[in-house]
DRENTILUM-89027 format. One record per residue (C-alpha): x, y, z; residue number from 1; residue in three letters. Coordinates in steps of 0.5 Angstrom, whole numbers, padded with zeros to 4 digits. Example, Ala and Ser with C-alpha at 12.3 -4.5 7.8 and 13.67 -1.06 7.14 Angstrom:
2
     px     py     pz  seq  type
   0025  -0009   0016    1   ALA
   0027  -0002   0014    2   SER
END
This chain:
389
     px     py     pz  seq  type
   0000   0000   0000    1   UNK
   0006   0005  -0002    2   UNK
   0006   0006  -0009    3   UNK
   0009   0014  -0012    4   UNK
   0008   0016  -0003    5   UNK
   0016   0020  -0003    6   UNK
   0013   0025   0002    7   UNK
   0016   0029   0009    8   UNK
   0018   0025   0014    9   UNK
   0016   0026   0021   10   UNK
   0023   0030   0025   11   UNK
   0019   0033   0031   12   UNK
   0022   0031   0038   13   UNK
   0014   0030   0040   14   UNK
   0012   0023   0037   15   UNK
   0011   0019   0043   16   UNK
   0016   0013   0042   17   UNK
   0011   0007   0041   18   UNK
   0007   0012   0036   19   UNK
   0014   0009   0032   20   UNK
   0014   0001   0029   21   UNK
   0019  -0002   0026   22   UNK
   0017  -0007   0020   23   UNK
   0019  -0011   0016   24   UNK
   0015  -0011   0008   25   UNK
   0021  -0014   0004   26   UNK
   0028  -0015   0003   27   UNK
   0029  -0014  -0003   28   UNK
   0037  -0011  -0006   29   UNK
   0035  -0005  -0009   30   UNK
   0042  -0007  -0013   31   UNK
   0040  -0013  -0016   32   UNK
   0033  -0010  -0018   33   UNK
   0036  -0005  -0021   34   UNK
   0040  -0008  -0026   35   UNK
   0035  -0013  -0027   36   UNK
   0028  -0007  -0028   37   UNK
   0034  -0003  -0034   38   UNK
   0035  -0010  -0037   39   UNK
   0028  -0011  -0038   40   UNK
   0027  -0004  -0039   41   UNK
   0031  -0003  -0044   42   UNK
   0028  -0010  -0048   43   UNK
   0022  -0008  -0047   44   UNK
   0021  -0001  -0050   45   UNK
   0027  -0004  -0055   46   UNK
   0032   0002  -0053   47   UNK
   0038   0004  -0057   48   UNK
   0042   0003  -0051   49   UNK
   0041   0000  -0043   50   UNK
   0037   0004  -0040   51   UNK
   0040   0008  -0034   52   UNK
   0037   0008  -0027   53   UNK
   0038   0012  -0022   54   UNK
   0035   0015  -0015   55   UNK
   0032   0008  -0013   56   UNK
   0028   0009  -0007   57   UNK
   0024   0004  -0003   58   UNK
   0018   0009   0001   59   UNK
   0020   0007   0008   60   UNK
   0014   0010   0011   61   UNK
   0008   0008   0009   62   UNK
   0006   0001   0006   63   UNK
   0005  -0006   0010   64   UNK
   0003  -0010   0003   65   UNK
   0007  -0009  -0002   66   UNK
   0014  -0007  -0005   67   UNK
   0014  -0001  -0008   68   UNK
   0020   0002  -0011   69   UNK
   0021   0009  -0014   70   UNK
   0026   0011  -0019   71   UNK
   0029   0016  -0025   72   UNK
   0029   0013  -0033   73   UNK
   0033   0015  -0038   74   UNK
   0033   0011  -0045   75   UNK
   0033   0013  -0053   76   UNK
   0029   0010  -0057   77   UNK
   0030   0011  -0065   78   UNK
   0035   0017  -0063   79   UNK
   0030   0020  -0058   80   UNK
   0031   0021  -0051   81   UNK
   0026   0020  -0046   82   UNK
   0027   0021  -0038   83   UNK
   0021   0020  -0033   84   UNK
   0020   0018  -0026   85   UNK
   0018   0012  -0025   86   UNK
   0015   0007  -0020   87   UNK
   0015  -0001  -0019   88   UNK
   0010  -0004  -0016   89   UNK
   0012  -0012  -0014   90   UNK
   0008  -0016  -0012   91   UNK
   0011  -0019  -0005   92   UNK
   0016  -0025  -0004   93   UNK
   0013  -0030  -0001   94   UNK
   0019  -0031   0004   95   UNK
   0017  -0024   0007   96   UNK
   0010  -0027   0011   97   UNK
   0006  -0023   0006   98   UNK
   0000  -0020   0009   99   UNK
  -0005  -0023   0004  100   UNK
  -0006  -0030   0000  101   UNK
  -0006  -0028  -0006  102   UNK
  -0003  -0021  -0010  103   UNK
  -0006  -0020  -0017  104   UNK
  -0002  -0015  -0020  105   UNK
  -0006  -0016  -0027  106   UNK
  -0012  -0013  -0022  107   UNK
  -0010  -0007  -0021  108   UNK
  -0007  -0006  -0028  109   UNK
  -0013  -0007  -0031  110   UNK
  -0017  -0002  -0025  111   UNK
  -0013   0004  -0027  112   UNK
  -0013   0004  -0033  113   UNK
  -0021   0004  -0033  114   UNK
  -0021   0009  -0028  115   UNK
  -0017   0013  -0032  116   UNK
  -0020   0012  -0038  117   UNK
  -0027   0013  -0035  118   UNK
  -0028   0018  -0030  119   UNK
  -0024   0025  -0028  120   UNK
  -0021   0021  -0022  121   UNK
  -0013   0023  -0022  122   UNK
  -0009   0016  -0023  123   UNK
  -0002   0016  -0025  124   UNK
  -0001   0012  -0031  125   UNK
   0000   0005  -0031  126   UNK
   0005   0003  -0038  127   UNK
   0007  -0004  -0037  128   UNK
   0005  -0010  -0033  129   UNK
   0010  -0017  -0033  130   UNK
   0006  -0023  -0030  131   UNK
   0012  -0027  -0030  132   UNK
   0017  -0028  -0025  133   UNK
   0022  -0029  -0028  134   UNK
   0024  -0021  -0028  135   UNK
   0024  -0020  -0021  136   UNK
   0022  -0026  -0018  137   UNK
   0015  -0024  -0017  138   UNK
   0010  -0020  -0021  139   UNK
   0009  -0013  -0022  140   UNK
   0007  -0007  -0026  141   UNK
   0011   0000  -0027  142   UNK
   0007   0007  -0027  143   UNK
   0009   0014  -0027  144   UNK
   0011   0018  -0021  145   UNK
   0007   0024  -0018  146   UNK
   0010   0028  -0014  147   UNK
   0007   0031  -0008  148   UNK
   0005   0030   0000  149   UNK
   0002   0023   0003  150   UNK
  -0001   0023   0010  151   UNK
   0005   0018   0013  152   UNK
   0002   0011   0016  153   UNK
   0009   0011   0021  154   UNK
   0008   0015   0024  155   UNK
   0002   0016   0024  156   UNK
  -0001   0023   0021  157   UNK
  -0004   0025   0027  158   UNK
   0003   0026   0030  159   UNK
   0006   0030   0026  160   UNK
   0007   0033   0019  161   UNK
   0005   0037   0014  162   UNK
  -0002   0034   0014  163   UNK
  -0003   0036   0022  164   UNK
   0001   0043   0022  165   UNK
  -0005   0044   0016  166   UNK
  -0010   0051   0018  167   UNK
  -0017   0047   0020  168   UNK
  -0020   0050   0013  169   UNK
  -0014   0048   0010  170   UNK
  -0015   0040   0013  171   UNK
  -0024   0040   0012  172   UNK
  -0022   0043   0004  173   UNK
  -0017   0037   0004  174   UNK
  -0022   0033   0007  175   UNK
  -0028   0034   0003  176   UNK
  -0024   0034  -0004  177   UNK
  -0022   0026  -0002  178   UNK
  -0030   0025  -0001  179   UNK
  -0030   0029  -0008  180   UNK
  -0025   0022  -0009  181   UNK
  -0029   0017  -0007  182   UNK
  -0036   0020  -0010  183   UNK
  -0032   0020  -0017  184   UNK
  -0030   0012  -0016  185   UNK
  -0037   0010  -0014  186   UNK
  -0040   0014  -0021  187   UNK
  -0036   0010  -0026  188   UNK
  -0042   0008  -0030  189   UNK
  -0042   0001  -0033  190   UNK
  -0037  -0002  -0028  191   UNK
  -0038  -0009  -0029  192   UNK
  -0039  -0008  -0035  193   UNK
  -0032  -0005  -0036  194   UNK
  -0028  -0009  -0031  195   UNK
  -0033  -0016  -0032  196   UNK
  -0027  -0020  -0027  197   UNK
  -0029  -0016  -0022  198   UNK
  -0036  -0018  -0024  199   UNK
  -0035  -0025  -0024  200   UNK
  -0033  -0024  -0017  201   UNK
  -0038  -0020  -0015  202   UNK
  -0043  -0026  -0016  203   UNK
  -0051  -0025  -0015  204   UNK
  -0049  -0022  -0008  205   UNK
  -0044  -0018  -0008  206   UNK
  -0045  -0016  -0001  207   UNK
  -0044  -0023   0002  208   UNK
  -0039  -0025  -0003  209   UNK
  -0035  -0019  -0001  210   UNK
  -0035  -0021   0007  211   UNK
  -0034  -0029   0005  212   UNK
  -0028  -0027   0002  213   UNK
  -0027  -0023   0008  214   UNK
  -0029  -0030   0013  215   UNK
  -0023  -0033   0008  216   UNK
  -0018  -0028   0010  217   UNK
  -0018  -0029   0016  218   UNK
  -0018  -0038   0016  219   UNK
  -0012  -0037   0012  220   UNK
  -0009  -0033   0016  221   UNK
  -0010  -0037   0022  222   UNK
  -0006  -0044   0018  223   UNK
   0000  -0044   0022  224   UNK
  -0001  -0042   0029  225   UNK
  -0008  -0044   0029  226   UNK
  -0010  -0038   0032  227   UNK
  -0017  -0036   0034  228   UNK
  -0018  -0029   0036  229   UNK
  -0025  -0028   0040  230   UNK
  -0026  -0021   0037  231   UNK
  -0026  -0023   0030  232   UNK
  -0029  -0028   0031  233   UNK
  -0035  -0024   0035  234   UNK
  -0035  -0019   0030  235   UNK
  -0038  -0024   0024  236   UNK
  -0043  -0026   0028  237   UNK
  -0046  -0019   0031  238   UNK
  -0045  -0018   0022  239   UNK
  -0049  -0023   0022  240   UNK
  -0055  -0021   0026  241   UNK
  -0055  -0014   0023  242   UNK
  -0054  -0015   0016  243   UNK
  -0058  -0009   0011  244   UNK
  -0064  -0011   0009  245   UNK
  -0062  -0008   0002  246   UNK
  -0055  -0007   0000  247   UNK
  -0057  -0003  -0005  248   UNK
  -0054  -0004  -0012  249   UNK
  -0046  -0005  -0012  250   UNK
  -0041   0000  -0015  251   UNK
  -0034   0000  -0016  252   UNK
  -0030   0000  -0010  253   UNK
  -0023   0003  -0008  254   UNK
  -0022  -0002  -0003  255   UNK
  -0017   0002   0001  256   UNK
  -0021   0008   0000  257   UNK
  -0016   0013   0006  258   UNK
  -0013   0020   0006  259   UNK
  -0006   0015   0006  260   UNK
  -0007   0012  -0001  261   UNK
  -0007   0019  -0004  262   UNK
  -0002   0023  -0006  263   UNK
  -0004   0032  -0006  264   UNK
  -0001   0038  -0008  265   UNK
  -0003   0043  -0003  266   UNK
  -0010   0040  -0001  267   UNK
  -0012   0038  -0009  268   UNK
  -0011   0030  -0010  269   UNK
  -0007   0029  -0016  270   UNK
  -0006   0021  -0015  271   UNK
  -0011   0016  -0013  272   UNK
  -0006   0009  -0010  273   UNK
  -0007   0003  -0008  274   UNK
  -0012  -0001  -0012  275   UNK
  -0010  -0008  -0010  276   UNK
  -0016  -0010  -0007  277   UNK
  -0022  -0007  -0011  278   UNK
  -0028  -0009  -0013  279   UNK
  -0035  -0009  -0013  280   UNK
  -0040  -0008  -0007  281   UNK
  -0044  -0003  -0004  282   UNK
  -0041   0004  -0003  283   UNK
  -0042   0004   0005  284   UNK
  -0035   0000   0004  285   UNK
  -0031   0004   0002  286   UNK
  -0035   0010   0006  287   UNK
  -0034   0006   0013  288   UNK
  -0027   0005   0011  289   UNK
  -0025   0012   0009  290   UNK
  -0028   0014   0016  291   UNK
  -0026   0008   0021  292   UNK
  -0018   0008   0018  293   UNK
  -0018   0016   0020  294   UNK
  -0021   0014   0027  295   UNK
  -0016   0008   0027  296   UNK
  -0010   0013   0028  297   UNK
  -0014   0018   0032  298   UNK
  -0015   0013   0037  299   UNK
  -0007   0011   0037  300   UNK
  -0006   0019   0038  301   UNK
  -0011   0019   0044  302   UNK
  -0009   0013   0047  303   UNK
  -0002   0015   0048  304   UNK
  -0004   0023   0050  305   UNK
  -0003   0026   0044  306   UNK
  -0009   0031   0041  307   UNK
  -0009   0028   0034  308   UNK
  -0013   0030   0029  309   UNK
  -0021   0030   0032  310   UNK
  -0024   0034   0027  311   UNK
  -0022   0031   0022  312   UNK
  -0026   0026   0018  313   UNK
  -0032   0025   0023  314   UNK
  -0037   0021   0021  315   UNK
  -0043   0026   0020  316   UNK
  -0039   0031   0016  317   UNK
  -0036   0026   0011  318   UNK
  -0043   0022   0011  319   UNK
  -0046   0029   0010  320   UNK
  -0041   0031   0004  321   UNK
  -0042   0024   0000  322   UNK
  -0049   0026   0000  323   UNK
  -0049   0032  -0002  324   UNK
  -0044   0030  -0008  325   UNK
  -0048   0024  -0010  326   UNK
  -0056   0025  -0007  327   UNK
  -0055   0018  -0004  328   UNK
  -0057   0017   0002  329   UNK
  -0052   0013   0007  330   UNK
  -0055   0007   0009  331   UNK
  -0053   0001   0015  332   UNK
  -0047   0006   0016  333   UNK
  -0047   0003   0023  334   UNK
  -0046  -0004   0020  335   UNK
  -0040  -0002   0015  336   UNK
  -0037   0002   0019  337   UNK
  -0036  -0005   0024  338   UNK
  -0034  -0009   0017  339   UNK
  -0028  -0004   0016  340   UNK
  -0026  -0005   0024  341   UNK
  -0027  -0012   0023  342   UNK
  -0023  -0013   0016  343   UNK
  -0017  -0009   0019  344   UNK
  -0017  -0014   0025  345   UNK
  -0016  -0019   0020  346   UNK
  -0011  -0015   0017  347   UNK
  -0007  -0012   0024  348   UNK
  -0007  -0019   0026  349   UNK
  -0003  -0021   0020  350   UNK
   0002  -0015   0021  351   UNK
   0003  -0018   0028  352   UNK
   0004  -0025   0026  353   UNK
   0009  -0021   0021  354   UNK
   0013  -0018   0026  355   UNK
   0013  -0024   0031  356   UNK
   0017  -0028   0026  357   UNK
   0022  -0022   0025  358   UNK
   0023  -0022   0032  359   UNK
   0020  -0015   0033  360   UNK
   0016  -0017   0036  361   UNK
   0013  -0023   0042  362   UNK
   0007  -0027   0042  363   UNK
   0002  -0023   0046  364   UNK
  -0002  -0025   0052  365   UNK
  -0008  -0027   0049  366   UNK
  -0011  -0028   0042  367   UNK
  -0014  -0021   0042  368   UNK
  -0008  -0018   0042  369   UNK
  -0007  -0020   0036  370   UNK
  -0011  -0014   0034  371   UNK
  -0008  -0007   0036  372   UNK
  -0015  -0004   0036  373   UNK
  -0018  -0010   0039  374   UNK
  -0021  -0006   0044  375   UNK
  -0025   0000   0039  376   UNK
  -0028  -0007   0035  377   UNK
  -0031  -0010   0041  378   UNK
  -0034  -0004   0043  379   UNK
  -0037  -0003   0036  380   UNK
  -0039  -0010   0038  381   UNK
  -0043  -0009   0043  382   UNK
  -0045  -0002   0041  383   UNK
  -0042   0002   0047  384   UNK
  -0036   0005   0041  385   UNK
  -0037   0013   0042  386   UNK
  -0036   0016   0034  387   UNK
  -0037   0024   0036  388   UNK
  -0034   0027   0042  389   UNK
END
């Protein structure tokens, strides 16, 4: 979840140390990529000479899924000299415990190029997709680089940063533009049509399939150390009990739909990332995780006694904006918002998982502990969680 996010780093004596993680996402030699990207680049375009890279960078502060690199090209074709900044997404190496059990490169690939050709949503340019391992070892696609700002996942960016030093207008403007985002997603017409894998996936109910898929995730996770965590657990079933009686029809998803998957000049979005886990369903999905990931973060800062970012993303001005946007009314946000805390834990518990096996980490306690925010997801699931204070 790191593509094109070159971004200021937090330097403030004032981040509390344990708003500070050390994670391992993958170690790959830079120098051995480079060599074998200029080879395949210079193929590929069928360049006069190899094609010389330069400035390879791996972004160290955002991302826990995938390995991102970015880098400057230079070639010559047919005598002409191109120079572009470029980015890398690999797929991950199975030997780096990945977070997810599969990683479709060819998905993102063909839901960039959709979105871009078809909506006015601000997507880098995909240019070329290599399914084969061969090159790298792993699947990947390059695209081109956009420059600007990232609100930061390490530390988080209610700590420290540019997003945090923001005048409030300047934040509520920042953040009523990356509604604006998520609406424009979501207007794509004819989605299944023009992405029928995601279609096929989707099935007669989306909703249910989108969850299944989810319950599979979290099985999957549980294959080595058997692991059962009650919260997550519990959290299924009190989905069960509240499932909507009318979903509504399914639109394109984002799928990671947050401010940290978006890179902004000023408080303009001008790169919309991370596509790896789009798909079709209701857009309360992508609604209640746009909303629930900020609270995440918001969450950590209060824990630890920081101010955070409180008037940042609350649930009533982001559903109040949706709506306005798209005039639809925001159903059973309750019961997304729940699914977001809930696929996060899956998700969080892998990444705990991870660092156990990297030694940054040790086995905790209990099983909900595996889940940094397992305390906010039972509070949700007993309906005691406090969305506005």
């Amino acid at each position: 979840m790191d593509a094109n996010k070159s971004t200021q780093t937090p330097t403030k004596d004032d981040v509390p140390d344990a708003a500070r993680r050390v994670i391992t996402v993958d170690t790959t030699d830079l120098g051995a990529l480079r060599a074998a990207l200029a080879r395949w680049l210079t193929e590929r375009l069928g360049a006069d000479r190899p094609v010389r890279l330069s400035g390879l960078t791996r972004p160290a502060h955002s991302g826990m899924s995938s390995v991102s690199v970015l880098f400057d090209a230079e070639w010559i074709v047919a005598g002409e000299e191109t120079r572009a900044g470029l980015v890398a997404r690999l797929a991950p190496q199975p030997a780096a415990f990945p977070v997810f059990p599969d990683y479709d490169v060819r998905r993102q690939f063909d839901v960039m190029r959709v979105v871009a050709r078809h909506t006015g949503i601000p997507v880098p340019r995909v240019h070329w997709l290599e399914e084969s391992r061969d090159v790298l070892g792993v699947p990947f696609l390059v695209m081109s680089r956009v420059d600007g700002r990232v609100p930061v996942d390490n530390p988080p960016y209610v700590f420290d940063g540019w997003l945090r030093d923001a005048d409030p207008r300047e934040r509520r403007e920042l953040q009523d533009l990356s509604v604006e985002v998520l609406a424009g997603i979501h207007g794509l017409d004819r989605a299944a049509d023009l992405l029928p894998d995601l279609a096929a996936e989707a099935g007669d109910d989306p909703l249910r399939r989108h969850v299944e898929r989810e319950r599979a995730y979290y099985e999957w996770t549980r294959r080595s150390d058997g692991v059962r965590i009650p919260v997550i657990e519990d959290a299924f079933a009190w989905l069960e009990d509240h499932w909507p009686a009318d979903p509504g029809p399914a639109v394109l998803l984002w799928g990671d739909a947050r401010v940290g998957n978006v890179v902004y000049r000023g408080t303009r979005p001008v790169a919309v990332l991370d596509w790896e886990i789009a798909a079709l369903g209701p857009r309360e999905v992508d609604l209640g995780w746009f909303v629930f990931l900020h609270r995440f973060f918001q969450d950590i800062a209060e824990m630890l006694e920081a101010p955070g970012l409180p008037d940042f993303c609350r649930r009533s001005d982001v559903v109040r904006e949706y709506e306005r946007l798209t005039g639809h009314r925001v159903r059973d946000l309750d019961f997304y918002l729940t699914y977001a805390a809930l696929r996060h834990a899956i998700v969080m518990s892998q990444i705990k998982r991870r660092a156990i096996r990297f030694g940054e980490e040790t086995t905790p306690a209990t099983p909900d502990e595996y889940v940094l925010h397992h305390a906010a997801l039972r509070e949700l699931v007993t309906g005691t969680y406090s969305w506005e204070r």
